[in-house]
N, C-alpha and C positions, 0 to 999 in steps of 0.2 A: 740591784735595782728593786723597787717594792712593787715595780710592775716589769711583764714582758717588755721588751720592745714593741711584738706583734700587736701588743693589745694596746699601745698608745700609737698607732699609727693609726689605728681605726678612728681616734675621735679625733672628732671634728673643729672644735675650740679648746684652750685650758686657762684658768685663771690663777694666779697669783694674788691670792688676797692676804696683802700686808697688814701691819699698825700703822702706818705711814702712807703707804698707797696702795691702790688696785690696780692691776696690769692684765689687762685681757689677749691673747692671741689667738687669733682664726686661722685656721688651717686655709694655706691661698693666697689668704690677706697680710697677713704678718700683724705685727702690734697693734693693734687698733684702739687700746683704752689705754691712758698712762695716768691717772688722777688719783688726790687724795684721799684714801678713804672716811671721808666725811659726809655726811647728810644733817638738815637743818631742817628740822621738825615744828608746826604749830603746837604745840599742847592742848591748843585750844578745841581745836578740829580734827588732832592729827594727820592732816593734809602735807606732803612734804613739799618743802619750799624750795631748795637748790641741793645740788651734790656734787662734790667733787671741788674743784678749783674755787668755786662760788662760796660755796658752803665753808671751804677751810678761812675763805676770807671773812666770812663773817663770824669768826673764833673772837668771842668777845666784845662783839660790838653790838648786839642783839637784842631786841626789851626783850621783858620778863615769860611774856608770850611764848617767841622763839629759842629752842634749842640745838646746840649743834652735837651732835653725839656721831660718838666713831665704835661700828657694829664690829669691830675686830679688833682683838688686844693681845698681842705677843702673838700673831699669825693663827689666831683660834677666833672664830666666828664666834659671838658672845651674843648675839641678837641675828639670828637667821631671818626674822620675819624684816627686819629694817637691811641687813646685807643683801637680800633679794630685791628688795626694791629699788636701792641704791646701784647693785648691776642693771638690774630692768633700764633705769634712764641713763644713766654712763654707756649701754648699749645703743638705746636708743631702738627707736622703731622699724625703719628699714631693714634695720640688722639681726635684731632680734627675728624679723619675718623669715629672712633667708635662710635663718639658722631651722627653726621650725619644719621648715621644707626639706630638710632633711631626713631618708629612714631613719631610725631609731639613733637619733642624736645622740652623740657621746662626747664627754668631757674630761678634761684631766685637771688636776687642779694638786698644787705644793703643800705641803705640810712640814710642819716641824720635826726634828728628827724624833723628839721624846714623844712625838703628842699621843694622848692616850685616847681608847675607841669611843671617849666620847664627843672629844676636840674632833675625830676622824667624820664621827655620824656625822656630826654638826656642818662643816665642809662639803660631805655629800648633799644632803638636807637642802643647802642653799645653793648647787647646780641643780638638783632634780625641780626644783622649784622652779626654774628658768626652761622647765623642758627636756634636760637631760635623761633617755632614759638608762643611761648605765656614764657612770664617775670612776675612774682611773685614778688613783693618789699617788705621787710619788714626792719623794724625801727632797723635802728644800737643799741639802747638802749636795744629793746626788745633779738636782735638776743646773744649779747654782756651778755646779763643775764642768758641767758638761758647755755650760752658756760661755764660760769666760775661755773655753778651747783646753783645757786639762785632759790628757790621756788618761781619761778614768777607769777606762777596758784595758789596758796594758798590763802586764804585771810589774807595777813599778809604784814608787808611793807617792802620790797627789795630796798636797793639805791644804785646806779653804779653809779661809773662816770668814764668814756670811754676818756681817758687822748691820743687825737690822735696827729699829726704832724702843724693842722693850728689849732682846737677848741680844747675844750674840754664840754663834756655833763654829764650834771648832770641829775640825774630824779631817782623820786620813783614810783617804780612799783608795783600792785598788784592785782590778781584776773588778768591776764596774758594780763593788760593793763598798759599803763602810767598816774600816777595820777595827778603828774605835773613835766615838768622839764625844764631844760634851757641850755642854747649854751652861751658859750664864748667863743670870737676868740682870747683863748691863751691857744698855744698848746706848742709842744717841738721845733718849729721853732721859736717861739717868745723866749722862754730862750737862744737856744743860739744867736739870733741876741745880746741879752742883754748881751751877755757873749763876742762875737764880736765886740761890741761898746766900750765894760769899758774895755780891752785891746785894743785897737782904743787911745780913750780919756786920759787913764792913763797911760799908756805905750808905746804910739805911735807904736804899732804891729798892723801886719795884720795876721791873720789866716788863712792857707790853708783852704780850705772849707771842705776837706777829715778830719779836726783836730777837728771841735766841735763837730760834731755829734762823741759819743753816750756820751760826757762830761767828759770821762773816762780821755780826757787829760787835760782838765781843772780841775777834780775834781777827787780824788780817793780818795782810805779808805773806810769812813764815809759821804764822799760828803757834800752836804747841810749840817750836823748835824755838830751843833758844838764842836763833837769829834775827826772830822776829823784832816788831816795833817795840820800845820800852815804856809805851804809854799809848793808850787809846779813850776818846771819849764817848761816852755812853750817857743816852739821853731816858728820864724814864719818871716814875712819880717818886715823889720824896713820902716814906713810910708814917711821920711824924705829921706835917702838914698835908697831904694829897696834892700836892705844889707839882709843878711840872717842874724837874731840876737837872739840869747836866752836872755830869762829876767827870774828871778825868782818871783814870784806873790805871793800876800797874799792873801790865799782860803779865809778867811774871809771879805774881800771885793769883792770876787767873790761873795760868798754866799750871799750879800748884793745888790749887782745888779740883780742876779736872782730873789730873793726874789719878788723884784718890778712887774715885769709882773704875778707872781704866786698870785696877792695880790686880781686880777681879777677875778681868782679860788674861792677864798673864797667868794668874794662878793655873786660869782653863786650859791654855797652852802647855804648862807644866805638866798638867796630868795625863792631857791625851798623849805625849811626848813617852812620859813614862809607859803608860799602860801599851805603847806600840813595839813590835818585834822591834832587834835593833836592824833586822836588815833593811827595812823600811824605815827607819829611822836615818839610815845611812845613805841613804837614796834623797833624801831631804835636806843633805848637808848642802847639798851645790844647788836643788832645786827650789828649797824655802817654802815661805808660805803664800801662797795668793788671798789678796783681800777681795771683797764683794761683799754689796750692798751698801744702801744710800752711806751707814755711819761712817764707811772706809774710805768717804772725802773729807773726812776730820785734819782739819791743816795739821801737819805733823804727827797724826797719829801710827804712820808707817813707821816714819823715824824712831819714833819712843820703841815701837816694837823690834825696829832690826838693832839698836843700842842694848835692848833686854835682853832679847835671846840669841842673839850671835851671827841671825843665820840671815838668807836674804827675802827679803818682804819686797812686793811686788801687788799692785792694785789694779785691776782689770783695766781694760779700758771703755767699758761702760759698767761701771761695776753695781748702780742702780739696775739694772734690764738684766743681769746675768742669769738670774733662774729663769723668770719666764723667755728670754733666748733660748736657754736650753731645754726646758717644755716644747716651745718651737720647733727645736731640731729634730726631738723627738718625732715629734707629728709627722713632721716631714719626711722623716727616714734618712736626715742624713749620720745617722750614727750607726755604724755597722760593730757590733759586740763582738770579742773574741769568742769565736768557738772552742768551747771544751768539751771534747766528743768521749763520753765513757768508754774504758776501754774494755776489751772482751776479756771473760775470764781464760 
C-alpha cells in the first residue's frame, strides 16, 4: 500500500479525481459526488458558469464567450486552481461546512501508478485547498482492487486492469503490494478518437462529440463481438457540405478500427505477464484478469481479451465506482491487512 492503513482511517473524506469523472466519498456518508469532471468558464469574467453534469453538456454547444475545460488529464490535476473550484461546487455548501468542522481534516485521494512527485504535489495542492490539513495518496491500482473485492492482502496473485478515459493500468498485486505493472496511454478516449477518424476517412462524417461517447451509437447489441448487428446508422455532419447527413456503416469495420488502439492493451498485459514470478503467474491461470473502470463497459471488449490471452476476464460489477469503493473501505476500516510480524533473531 503507498499508505498505512492507520493513517487512511483517520481522514475524513477521499477523492477520485478522474479524466472522465470526479467521485468524492465521505467518511459516514458514502459517495456523495459522482459527476464529470468538467467546468464552463466565462473568459470574459472568468466567472464559472456550471460543472459537472451541466458543464459536460454544454461540450460544444457554447458561443465564443464560454469555455468548457476539464482540469484533469490522464488522472493528473493539470489546473489545480480550476480543479479546486470545481470540487468547491460539486461539494456544495452544506457540505463543505461540515467537513470544515472537522479537527485537522484529512483527506486521501488516488493516483496513478507511475505518477511522478510533481502529478503527486499537484493532487495534494488541490485537497489542501479545500481545507485538508494533511492528504494521504494511494495507488489507483491498489484502491481499484480492493473496491471490486480482490484478496489483495493474501499471498496469492490478483490482476486488475483499471480501463480509465486517457490510460489504461495493468498490474498484479499481492500480500497488499504491486508486484509488477504497467500504463498504457490508451484508454476509452483513444477508441473513440479511432471511431471518429474512420467515419472522418470512410464516410466523410463528422460526429457530434455528445455521439461517441459511451459507443452505444456506433455500436449496439454485441458491440465489438462479432455477433453483433451487421450494420448501424449514424447520424452527424457531412465534412464536404456541413449538411446534416445519415450514413449507414458496416459495425464490422468499426470493430476493425477500434481494434487497432486496443492492440496496445494487450501488448501491456504481455509484459506485466512476463515480467511476474511464474508462481503468481500460475495462480492467474484459474483466477484471470478483473476489469474496472468506466472503459471496461466497452461492448466486447472483455471478449476480445479473454479470445487474446487465454485466460478468464471478468468485469466488476460496478466497475465505474471500484477505486473510490475501495478508498471507502479504507476509511472505514473495513479491510484488515495480513500481519507479517518480524521474526526474532
Amino acid at each position: 500500500m503507498t499508505v498505512s492503513l492507520d493513517q487512511l482511517r483517520r481522514c475524513h473524506f477521499a477523492v477520485d479525481l478522474g479524466a472522465a469523472r470526479t467521485r468524492v466519498y465521505v467518511k459516514g456518508a458514502g459517495l456523495v459526488v459522482d459527476q464529470p469532471s468538467a467546468a464552463a468558464v466565462n473568459t470574459r469574467t472568468g466567472a464559472l458558469m456550471a460543472v459537472g453534469e451541466f458543464a459536460e453538456q454544454m461540450t460544444g454547444r457554447t458561443p465564443s464567450y464560454i469555455r468548457v475545460v476539464r482540469p484533469v488529464s490522464g488522472g493528473t490535476v493539470v489546473d489545480i486552481e480550476m480543479a479546486q473550484r470545481m470540487l468547491r461546487h460539486l461539494l456544495g455548501d452544506p457540505l463543505r461546512r461540515s467537513l470544515r468542522r472537522k479537527p485537522r481534516l484529512r483527506a486521501a485521494a488516488c493516483t496513478p501508478h507511475d505518477a511522478d512527485p510533481l502529478a503527486q504535489r499537484a493532487a495534494i495542492e488541490t485537497l489542501v485547498g479545500l481545507g485538508a490539513r494533511r492528504v494521504e495518496l494511494v495507488d489507483t491500482l491498489v484502491a481499484a482492487a480492493v473496491g471490486c473485492g480482490l484478496p489483495v492482502e493474501q499471498p496469492e496473485a490478483s490482476m486488475i486492469m483499471v480501463c480509465g478515459a486517457a490510460a489504461t493500468q495493468i498490474a498484479v498485486l499481492s500480500l497488499g503490494n504491486i508486484v509488477t505493472a504497467e500504463r498504457v496511454p490508451v484508454g476509452g478516449e483513444a477508441v473513440d478518437r479511432a471511431i471518429v477518424q474512420h467515419l472522418r476517412h470512410e464516410h466523410a462524417l463528422m460526429l457530434p462529440s455528445q455521439s461517441v461517447r459511451p459507443l452505444q451509437v456506433a455500436l449496439s447489441g454485441n458491440g465489438l463481438s462479432p455477433n453483433g448487428p451487421a450494420s448501424t446508422e449514424i447520424q452527424g455532419r457531412d465534412v464536404a457540405t456541413g449538411l446534416a447527413r445519415s450514413v449507414r456503416i458496416d459495425t464490422a469495420a468499426v470493430r476493425l478500427a477500434i481494434q487497432t488502439p486496443l492492440t496496445g492493451v494487450l501488448d501491456g498485459i504481455g509484459k506485466v505477464l512476463r515480467d511476474c514470478p511464474p508462481d503468481l503467474v500460475a495462480d492467474l491461470v484459474d483466477r484471470g484478469i478483473m476489469m474496472v473502470g468506466g472503459s471496461a463497459l466497452l461492448p466486447g471488449f472483455d471478449q476480445m481479451l479473454r479470445q487474446a490471452t487465454g485466460m478468464p476476464v471478468h468485469i466488476a460489477e460496478r466497475p465505474d465506482i471500484c477505486a473510490v469503493q475501495g478508498l471507502g473501505a479504507m476509511l472505514e476500516g473495513r479491510i484488515r491487512p495480513l500481519n507479517l510480524d518480524t521474526l526474532a533473531a
